[in-house]
N, C-alpha and C positions, 0 to 999 in steps of 0.2 A: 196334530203335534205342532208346539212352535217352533218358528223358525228361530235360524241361531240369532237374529237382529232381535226375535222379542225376549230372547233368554237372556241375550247381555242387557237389554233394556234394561227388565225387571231388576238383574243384579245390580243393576247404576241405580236403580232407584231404593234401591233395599240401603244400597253403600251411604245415597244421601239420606237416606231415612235414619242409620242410628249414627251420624254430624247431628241431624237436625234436631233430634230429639232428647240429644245428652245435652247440647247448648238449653233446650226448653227446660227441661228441669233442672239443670244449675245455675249459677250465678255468675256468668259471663255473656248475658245479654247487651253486650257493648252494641251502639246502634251508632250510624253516621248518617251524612243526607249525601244525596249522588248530586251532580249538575241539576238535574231536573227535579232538584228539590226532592226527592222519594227515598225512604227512609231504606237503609242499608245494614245487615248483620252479617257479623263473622260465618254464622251457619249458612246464609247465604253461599257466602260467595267457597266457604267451605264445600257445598256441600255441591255446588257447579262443578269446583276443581275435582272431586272423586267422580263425579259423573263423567269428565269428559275423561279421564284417566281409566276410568273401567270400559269405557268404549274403547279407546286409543289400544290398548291391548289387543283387543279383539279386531279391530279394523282402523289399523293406520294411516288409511291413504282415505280418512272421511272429513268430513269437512265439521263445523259445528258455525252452528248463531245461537248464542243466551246471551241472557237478561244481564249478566254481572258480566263479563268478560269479552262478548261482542263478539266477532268474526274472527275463523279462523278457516281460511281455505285449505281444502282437502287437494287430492288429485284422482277424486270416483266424482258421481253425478251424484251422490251422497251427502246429504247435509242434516245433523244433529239440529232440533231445537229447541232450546234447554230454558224453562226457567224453575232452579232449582226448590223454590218458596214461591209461590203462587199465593199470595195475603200475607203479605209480609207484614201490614200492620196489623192483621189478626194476631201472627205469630209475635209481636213484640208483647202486646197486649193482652197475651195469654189466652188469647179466644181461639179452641180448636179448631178452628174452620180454618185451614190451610193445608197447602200441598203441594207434592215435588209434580212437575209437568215434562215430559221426554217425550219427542213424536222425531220423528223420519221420515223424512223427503227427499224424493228420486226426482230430479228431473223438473223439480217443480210442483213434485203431485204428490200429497201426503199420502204414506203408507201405512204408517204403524203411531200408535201413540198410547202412551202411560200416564195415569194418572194417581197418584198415590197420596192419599190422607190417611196417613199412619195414627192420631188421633181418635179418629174415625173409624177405623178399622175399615178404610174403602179404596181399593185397589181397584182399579178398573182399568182395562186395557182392550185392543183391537188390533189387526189387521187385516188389511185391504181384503174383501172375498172371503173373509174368514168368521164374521161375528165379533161380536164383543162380550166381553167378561166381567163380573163383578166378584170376586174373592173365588173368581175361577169357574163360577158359572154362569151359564149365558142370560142376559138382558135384551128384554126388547121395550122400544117407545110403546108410549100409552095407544090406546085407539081413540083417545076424546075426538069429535069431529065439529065441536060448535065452540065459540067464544065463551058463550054463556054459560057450559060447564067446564071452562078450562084456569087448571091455576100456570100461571105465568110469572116470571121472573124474570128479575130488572138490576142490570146495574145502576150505579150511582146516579141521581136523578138530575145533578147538576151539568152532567156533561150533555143529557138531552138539552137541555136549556141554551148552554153553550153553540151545540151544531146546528141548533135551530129547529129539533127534530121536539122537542117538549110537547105541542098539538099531537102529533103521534102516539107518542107514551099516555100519556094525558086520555086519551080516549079509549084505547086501547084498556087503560085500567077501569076504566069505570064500564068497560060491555065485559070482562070477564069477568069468571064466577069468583076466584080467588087470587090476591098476588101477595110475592114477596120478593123484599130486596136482599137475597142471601150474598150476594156480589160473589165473583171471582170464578173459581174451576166448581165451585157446591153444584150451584147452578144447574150445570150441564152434567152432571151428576146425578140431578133428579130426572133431567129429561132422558137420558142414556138409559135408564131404571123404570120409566113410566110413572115416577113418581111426583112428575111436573111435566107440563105439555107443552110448555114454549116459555124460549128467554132472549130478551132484548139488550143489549148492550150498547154502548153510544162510544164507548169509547175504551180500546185495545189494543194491546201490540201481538205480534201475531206468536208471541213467543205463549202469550197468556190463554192463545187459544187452536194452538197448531196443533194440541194430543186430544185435545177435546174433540176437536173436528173430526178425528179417523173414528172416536168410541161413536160418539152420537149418530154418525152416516152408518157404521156398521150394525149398531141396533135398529137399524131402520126409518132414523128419521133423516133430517135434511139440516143445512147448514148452509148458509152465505152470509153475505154482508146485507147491509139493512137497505140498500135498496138492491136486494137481490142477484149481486155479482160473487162468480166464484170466490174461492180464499185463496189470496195469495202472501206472498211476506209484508206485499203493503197494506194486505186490509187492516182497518182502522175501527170497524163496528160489526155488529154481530147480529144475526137472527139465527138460533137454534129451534128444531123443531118436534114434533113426532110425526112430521114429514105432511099430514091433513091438513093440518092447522097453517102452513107456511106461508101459503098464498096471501090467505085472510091476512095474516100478521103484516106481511109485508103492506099489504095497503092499507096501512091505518100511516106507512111513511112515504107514500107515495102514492097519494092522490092526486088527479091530473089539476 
């Protein structure tokens, strides 16, 4: 049975799903750019505001960190982390590939996390000790155990370049069987599902990958940063896994 934290999730997410998806098919795709240059919609930041409101109902005293609206302290060891549109320039651009992102964190230590491509028809979700879910029933990572039969996915190839980490990626791709750059929550989507065996990311905010963290650990694979350090709010990069494959991955970025 879920707990009452994954019942209000799903409903926060269901709330930002019909914001998100009346903006897509009408004609008030008004878009702006944040400080950091990164493109911004009404539905956005709509669709944060129903989120943190259908929680705030349910649990007053919790904290929240998202992508559009930034910190708000709570007074539990409870903290929301929201980012409402996960590929925001998919969604400008009409490309389904996007998604609302909800995960929960006690203490520092993700518990629960949602992930929603309404699009897609792919809801996935997790908590801590309990398995993970895709449209309600259970997923597990693949068993591939070699490079050489493994397909893998990448985000944007310029931010390896940027961290220095590109010799990494770069080899990496050319000893597995298959890759693709699907970017963003897809990604870990396919690994959560066994539908891809490992995905590398160079560069993240932790909002972009706090729900993703709890599904893919609960299916059974594994999850850090790229040179192998738990996830915290400041990880910055990403190795997702089906947990065989981790080790391997990690040293194609960290060779002595």
């Amino acid at each position: 049975m879920p707990s009452q934290f994954l019942t209000v999730a799903l409903e926060a997410a269901k709330n930002a799903e019909d914001i998100i998806t009346a903006y897509y098919t009408g004609d008030t795709m008004k878009v702006e750019l944040k400080d950091d240059e990164t493109p911004v919609t009404l539905a956005d930041r709509g669709a944060e505001k129903a989120i943190r409101e259908t929680i705030k109902q349910a649990f007053p005293d919790h904290g929240f960190l998202g992508e559009e609206y930034g910190i708000e302290k709570g007074d539990s060891p409870y903290v929301w982390i929201i980012d409402p549109i996960d590929a925001t320039k998919n969604y400008i651009r009409k490309i389904p590939i996007f998604g609302t992102q909800i995960a929960l964190m006690k203490d520092d230590e993700l518990i629960l996390g949602v992930s929603n491509a309404p699009l897609l028809n792919e809801l996935l979700y997790a908590e801590a000790g309990k398995g993970a879910f895709w449209n309600g029933e259970p997923i597990t990572v693949s068993s591939v155990t070699q490079p050489e039969d493994a397909m893998v996915c990448h985000g944007g190839l310029k931010w390896f370049v940027e961290n220095g980490t590109f010799p990494g990626i770069y080899n990496l791709i050319n000893d597995v069987a298959r890759t693709r750059g699907f970017g963003d929550f897809y990604m870990y989507h396919l690994v959560a599902s066994g539908r891809a065996d490992a995905v590398v990311e160079a560069a993240i905010s932790v909002w972009d990958i706090a729900a993703i963290t709890v599904i893919v650990r609960e299916a059974g694979g594994k999850v850090t940063d790229i040179h192998g350090q738990p996830i915290t709010k400041e990880t910055n990069s990403l190795v997702a896994t089906n947990g065989i494959l981790h080790d391997v991955v990690l040293r194609y970025f960290n060779s002595p």
